[in-house]
Each structure stands twice: as structure tokens, then as C-alpha cells.
N, C-alpha and C positions, 0 to 999 in steps of 0.2 A: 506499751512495750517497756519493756524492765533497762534498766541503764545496763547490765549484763548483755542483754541480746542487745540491744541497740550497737553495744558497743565491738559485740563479736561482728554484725551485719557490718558495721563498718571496718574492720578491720580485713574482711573477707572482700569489702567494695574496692578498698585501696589496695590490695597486695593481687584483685583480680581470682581468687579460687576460694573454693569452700577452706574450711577451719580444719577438716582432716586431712587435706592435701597436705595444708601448709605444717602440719607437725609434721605430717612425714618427711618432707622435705627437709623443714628445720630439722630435724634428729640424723639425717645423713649429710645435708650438705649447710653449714653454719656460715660457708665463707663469702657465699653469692650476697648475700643480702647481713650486713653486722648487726643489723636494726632486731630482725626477725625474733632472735632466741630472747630475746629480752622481752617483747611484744609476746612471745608466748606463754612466758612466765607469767608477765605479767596478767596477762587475758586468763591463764587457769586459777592465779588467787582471786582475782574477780568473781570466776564461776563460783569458788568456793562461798566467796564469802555472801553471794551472791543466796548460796542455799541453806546459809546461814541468817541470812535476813528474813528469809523465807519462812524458815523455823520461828524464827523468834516472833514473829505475823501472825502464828496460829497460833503459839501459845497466848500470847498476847489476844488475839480472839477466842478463846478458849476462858482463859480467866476474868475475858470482861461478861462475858456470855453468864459465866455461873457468877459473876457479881451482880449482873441483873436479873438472876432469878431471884436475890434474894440474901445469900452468901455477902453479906456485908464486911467479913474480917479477909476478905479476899482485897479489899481495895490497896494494902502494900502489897501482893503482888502484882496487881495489873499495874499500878507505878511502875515496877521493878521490868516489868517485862516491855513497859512504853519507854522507860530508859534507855533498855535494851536497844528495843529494835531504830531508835534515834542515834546512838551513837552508831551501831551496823550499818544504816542508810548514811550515815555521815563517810564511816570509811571505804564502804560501795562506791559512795562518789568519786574520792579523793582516787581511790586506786583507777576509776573508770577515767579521770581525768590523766594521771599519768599514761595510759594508755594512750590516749588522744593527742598528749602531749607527743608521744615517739612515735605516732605518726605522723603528724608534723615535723620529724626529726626526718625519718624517712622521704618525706616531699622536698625536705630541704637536699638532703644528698643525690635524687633522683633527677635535681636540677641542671641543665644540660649547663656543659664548660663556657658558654657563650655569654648565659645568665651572670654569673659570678664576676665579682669584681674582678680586674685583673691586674695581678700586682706588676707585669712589666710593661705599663703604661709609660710612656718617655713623656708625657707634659701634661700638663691641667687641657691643654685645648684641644686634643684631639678626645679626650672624655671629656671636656664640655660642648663639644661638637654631636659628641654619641647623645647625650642628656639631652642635647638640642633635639636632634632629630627622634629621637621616642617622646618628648615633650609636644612639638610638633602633633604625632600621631595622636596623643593622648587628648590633648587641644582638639583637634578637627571631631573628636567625638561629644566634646563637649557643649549641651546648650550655652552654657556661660561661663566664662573663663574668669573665676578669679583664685587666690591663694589657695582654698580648702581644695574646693572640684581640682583642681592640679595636683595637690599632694597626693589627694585620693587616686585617683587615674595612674599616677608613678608608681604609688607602694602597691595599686592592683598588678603591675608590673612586675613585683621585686625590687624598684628600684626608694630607696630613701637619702634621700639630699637637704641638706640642714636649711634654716630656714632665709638663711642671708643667698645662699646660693637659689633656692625658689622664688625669692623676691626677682634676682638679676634673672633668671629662665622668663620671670611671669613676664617682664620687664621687655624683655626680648622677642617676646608671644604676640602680646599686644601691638607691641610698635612694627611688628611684622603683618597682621590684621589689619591696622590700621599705620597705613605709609603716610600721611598727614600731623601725626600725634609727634611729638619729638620723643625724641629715643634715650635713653637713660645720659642722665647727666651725670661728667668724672668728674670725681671727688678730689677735691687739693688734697 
């Protein structure tokens, strides 16, 4: 599958309808969704260039074709035309990845207000209370509890906590697991 369709199939998986919904959509309504018209642009220079590489694939087989009948003074153009189509699958990519990229952009906005930090937080304990208990949840899935598996399991969450603040979570994991272990030791 061509990085064009792959990338059209996903952009129709995330937004939920075919590719000709969503222009019609996008071209009447731009305000529902800001991501979209951008996503759409982007996704039509893709086709483009997409039948651009495409071209440049036969010619490119075309002129290796008549260098191996024989046609030896062909060999700078078949050069000229594997140039070609290396730098066209280079910007295929590049554009396919922006693509991908905003919709990533899109999953980020579609994130419900609950996810999101929230800036009128009145004290560190009441969000190291929240950290606690999705820590917790994250922990009881895990065969093994140390630094990585906890980071991983948070930021599968959304959530990212530096690494001094993960030690003291881990810290509190364990000694809560195990009620015999002593419990974090304060620092003069």
C-alpha cells in the first residue's frame, strides 16, 4: 500500500467517514473541526505528488528497460530519473508525515477537559493525590513495578511527570505493596 493511501485510509479512520464526505464538509462547514482544512490540503498535495512519483516510476522503468536492451548512452538518463523519483518518495514521505502529524494535533484537541492539566489547581497535594491514584491504577496492571514500566503506563495515560517526582510516586507504590519496607526517607 502506497504511503498516499495509507495515509488517506487513516485520515478517514480518525475523522470516522470517507475522504469525500469530509471535503464536502470541510468546504461548507471549517468552524467544527480547525484541524480539518489544513488536513485537507495537506492530504490533496500528497495525492499530487503522490502521481508524481508515480510518473517518475515508469519513466524510470521505461528508460532502465531500453538500457537493458542494449541502448547504453541511456544510462544518464535512467540516473536522472532514479534521482528523480528518490527525491519525490522523499517529499511523499515528509508531506505524509505532516499529515500524521495533525492528526495527532487533532487527538490532542479532541481530549476531553478532564485529561488536560488544569491550571486552577490550589496546591501540589491535591494533584499529587490525582497522580497518586492513576499511578495506583497504572501499578495494579503491571507485572513489575519499577521506573520505566511506570513512566510507560502514565504517558500511555497522557500523563508526564519529571523524573524526581516518579522516583517519589515509585517510592510510594512500593511502600504501599509492601507495608513492611520503610517508606521514603526526609531529606534535611
Amino acid at each position: 500500500m502506497s504511503t498516499a493511501i495509507y495515509t488517506r485510509h487513516l485520515v478517514e479512520h480518525r475523522y470516522g467517514r470517507p475522504l469525500e464526505e469530509l471535503q464536502r464538509s470541510g468546504a461548507h462547514d471549517g468552524s467544527s473541526d480547525p484541524v480539518l482544512p489544513i488536513v485537507l490540503r495537506r492530504l490533496s498535495g500528497l495525492a499530487e505528488t503522490n502521481a508524481q512519483v508515480r510518473a517518475a516510476r515508469r519513466n524510470l522503468d521505461t528508460a532502465w528497460q531500453r538500457c537493458r536492451s542494449g541502448e547504453h548512452t541511456l544510462d544518464d538518463l535512467v540516473l536522472r530519473y532514479a534521482d528523480e523519483v528518490v527525491h519525490l518518495e522523499r517529499r511523499e514521505q515528509s508531506e505524509a508525515e505532516a499529515v500524521w502529524d495533525l492528526l495527532d494535533v487533532r487527538l490532542l484537541l479532541d481530549q476531553p477537559a478532564a485529561r488536560r492539566p488544569s491550571a486552577g489547581r490550589t496546591g501540589p497535594a491535591s494533584g499529587d493525590e490525582d497522580l497518586m491514584t492513576i499511578a495506583r491504577q497504572v501499578a495494579a496492571c503491571l507485572p513489575r513495578l519499577n521506573r520505566e514500566t511506570l513512566r510507560r503506563g502514565l504517558r500511555d495515560r497522557g500523563i508526564h511527570v519529571s523524573n524526581r517526582r516518579l522516583g517519589t510516586v515509585l517510592q510510594r507504590l512500593r511502600a504501599e505493596r509492601d507495608p513492611h519496607r520503610p517508606g521514603p526517607t526526609a531529606r534535611a
